[in-house]
N, C-alpha and C positions, 0 to 999 in steps of 0.2 A: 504494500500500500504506500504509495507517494503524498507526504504529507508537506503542506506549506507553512512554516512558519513565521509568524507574523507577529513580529519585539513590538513591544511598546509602554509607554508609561502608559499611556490610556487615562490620562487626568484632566479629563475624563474621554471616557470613548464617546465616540460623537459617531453623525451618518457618514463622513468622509470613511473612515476608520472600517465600516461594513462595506460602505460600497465598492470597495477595493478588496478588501473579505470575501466577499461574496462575489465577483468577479472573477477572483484564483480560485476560487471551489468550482462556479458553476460554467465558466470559459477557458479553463484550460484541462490540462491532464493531471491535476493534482486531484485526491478524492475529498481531501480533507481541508482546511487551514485549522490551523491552531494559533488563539490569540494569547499568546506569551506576555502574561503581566511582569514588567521587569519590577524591581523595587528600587531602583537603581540604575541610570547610565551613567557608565562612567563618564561619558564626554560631555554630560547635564548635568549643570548644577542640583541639588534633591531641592533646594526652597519653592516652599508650595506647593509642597508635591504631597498628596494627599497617599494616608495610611495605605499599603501594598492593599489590606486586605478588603478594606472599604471602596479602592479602585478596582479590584476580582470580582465581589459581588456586584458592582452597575455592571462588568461587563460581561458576567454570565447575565445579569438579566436581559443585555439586549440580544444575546442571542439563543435564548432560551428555548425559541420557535426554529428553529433555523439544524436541519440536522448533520449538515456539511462545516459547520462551524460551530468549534469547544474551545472553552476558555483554559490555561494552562497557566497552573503556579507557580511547575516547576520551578524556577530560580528562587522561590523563596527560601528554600532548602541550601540553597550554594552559596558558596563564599560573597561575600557583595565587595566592591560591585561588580554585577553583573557582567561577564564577558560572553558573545556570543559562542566562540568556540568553548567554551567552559561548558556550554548548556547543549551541544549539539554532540561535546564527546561523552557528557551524561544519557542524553537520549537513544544517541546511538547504543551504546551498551544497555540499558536499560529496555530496546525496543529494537531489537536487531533484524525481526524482519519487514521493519520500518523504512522507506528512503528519505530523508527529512530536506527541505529545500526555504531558504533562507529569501521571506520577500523584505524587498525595501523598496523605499523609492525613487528616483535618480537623483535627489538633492544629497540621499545618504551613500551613493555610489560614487557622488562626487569625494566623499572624506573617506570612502572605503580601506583604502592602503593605509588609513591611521589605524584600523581596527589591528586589535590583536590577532596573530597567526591568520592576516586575511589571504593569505595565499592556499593554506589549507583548506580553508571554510570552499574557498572558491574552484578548489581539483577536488575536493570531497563529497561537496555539498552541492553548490550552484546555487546560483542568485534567482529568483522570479524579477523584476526590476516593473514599476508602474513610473508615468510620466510624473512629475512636479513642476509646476510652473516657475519659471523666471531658473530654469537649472541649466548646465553644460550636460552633458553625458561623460566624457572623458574618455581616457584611449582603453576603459575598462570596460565599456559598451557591446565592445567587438570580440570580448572574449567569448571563447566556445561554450562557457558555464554559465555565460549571463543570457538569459532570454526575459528577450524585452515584448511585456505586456502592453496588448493596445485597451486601456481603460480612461475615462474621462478625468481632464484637468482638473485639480480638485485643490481649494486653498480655505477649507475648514479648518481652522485649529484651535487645539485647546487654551491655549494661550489665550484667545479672541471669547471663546466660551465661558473663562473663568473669569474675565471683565467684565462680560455681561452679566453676569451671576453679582460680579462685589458692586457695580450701578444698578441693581434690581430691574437690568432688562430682560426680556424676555428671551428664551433659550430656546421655543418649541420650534419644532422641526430640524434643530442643526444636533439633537440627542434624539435616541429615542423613546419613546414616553416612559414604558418604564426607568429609564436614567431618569429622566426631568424629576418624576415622584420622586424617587432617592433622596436625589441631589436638595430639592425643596425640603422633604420630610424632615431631613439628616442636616439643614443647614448647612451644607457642605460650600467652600469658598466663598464665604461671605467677608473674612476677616482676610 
């Protein structure tokens, strides 16, 4: 089984975040995605960055419906922070008759070669790669490991979502509903 996985703080997960999800499940040859709640990137600052576990349950809730797409803790068990090949040489061992494939976006392909042991991830694993607005590609586009995903320009982010939350504007439609109730219930990013 070929599975995609798909890092992220997820603070909070938003529609960008699924419809990119949901795009590598149901348009390419992956069966799965798995959304990898990181608790930690090392190359992000953590301020603001809401409890691992608090940001696990909004994103099982948003895809609770959805049976191509599970939400994944794994790294809360690993050393922090968070390295991708850390999490990909646990999985493999732990899920060996798993193929596991690393999506990102092409903003994060641009800083790829800063990743740790990215040369391995990228002969071991392979990249799924979606467009980002306003990015390069780089001379890493044309590698044999990278297949570049035709999915819509997408410029949701959390960053933008959590504003709107601490001005008491409205958030509906760029979450989905079940995150919104959470997020509101739970007072989440208000301070």
């Amino acid at each position: 089984m070929k599975i995609g996985l798909f890092f992220g703080s997820f603070n909070p997960i938003h529609v960008g975040h699924l419809i990119i999800a949901n795009i590598m499940a149901e348009n390419t040859d992956l069966q799965k995605v798995w959304l990898v709640v990181s608790p930690q990137n090392p190359l992000k600052p953590s301020k603001g960055l809401l409890h691992e576990f608090d940001r696990y349950d909004m994103a099982r809730a948003a895809v609770a419906d959805h049976y191509k797409l599970e939400v994944s803790d794994i790294e809360f068990n690993l050393p922090k922070p968070s390295y991708t090949t850390h999490t990909l040489a646990h999985l493999s061992e732990r899920h060996p008759e798993k193929e596991f494939k690393v999506i990102l976006g092409s903003d994060n392909l641009e800083n790829f070669t800063r990743w740790k042991n990215y040369q391995h991830i990228l002969e071991h694993y392979g990249l799924y790669v979606y467009p980002r607005p306003a990015t390069q590609p780089g001379e890493l586009i044309s590698h044999p490991h990278v297949k570049v995903i035709d999915a819509p320009l997408l410029d949701i982010s959390a960053t933008y979502i959590r504003e709107c939350i601490r001005n008491r504007r409205s958030i509906r439609y760029l979450v989905p509903e079940p995150v919104e109730q959470i997020i509101h219930a739970k007072g989440y990013y208000l301070h």
